[in-house]
N, C-alpha and C positions, 0 to 999 in steps of 0.2 A: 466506256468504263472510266469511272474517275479515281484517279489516285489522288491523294493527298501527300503534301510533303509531311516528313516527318516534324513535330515540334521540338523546337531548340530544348535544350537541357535547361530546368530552371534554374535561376542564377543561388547559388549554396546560400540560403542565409545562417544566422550566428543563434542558435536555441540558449539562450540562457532560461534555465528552470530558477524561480528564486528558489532562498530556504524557506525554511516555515518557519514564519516570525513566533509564532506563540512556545513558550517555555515548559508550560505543562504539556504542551501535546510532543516537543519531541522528550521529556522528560516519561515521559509516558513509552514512546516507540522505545527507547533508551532500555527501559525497564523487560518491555514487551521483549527486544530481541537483548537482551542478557537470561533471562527464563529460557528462550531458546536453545543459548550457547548452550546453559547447565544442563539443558534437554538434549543436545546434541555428545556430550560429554560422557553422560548415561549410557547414552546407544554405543558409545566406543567402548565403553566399561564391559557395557553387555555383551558384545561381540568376542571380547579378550578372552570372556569370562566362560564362552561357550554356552552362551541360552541361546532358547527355542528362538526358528527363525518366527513365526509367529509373534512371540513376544519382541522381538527387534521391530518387525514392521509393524507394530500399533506403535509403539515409541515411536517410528519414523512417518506415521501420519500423524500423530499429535503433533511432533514439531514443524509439518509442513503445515497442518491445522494453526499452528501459530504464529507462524512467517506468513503464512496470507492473510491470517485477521490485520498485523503489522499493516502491510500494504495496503489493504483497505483502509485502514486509521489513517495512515499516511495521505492517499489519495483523498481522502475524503477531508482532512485537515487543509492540506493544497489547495483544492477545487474553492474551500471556502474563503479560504485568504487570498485567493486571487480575484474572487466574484466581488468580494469587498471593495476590495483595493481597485478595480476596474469600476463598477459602480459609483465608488467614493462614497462609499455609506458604513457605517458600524454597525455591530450586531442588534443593539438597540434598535435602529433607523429601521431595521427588515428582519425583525426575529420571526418571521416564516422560511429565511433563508437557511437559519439553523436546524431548524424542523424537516425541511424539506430534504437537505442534506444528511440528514441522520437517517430522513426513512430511505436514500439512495443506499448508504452503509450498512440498514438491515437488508435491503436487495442484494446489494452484493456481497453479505456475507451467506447467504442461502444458497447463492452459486456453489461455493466450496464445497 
């Protein structure tokens, strides 16, 4: 019978996420999660106010319906500013990378 030693712990590296360089896309997310807040804001109004639970929880799937489209815009903004910047090409240089990435974003907004 063979055992194996256990392997060392990997050594902790330092995760730096960049931001998202581009302006309209977080001007965009910005937008996306203040609709939210005012979406969440609603749902508290409604609750004080004694409406159906029914009507609370479709408000509260449209607002998690819109904190994950957010996340995906986000993700999908990321992946592309990083493929760039690793590549060292512009949108121009590989405008199928934009393309490609957009039909990732309709993928994963079909999950939701």
């Amino acid at each position: 019978m063979h055992t194996s030693k256990p392997h060392p712990p990997a050594s902790p590296e330092v995760c730096t996420m960049a931001q998202l360089q581009d302006e309209s896309t977080r001007t965009d997310l910005l937008n996306r999660l203040k609709r939210a807040e005012g979406q969440l804001r609603g749902i508290q109004r409604m609750i004080e106010s004694g409406e159906a639970c029914l009507d609370i929880a479709s408000q509260m799937a449209a607002v998690r319906k819109a904190l994950d489209s957010a996340y995906v815009r986000m993700t999908v903004c990321f992946m592309q500013q990083e493929l760039r910047q690793k590549l060292g090409v512009s949108e121009e240089q590989v405008p199928d990378l934009a393309h490609m990435l957009d039909d990732v974003q309709t993928l994963l907004g079909k999950v939701r």
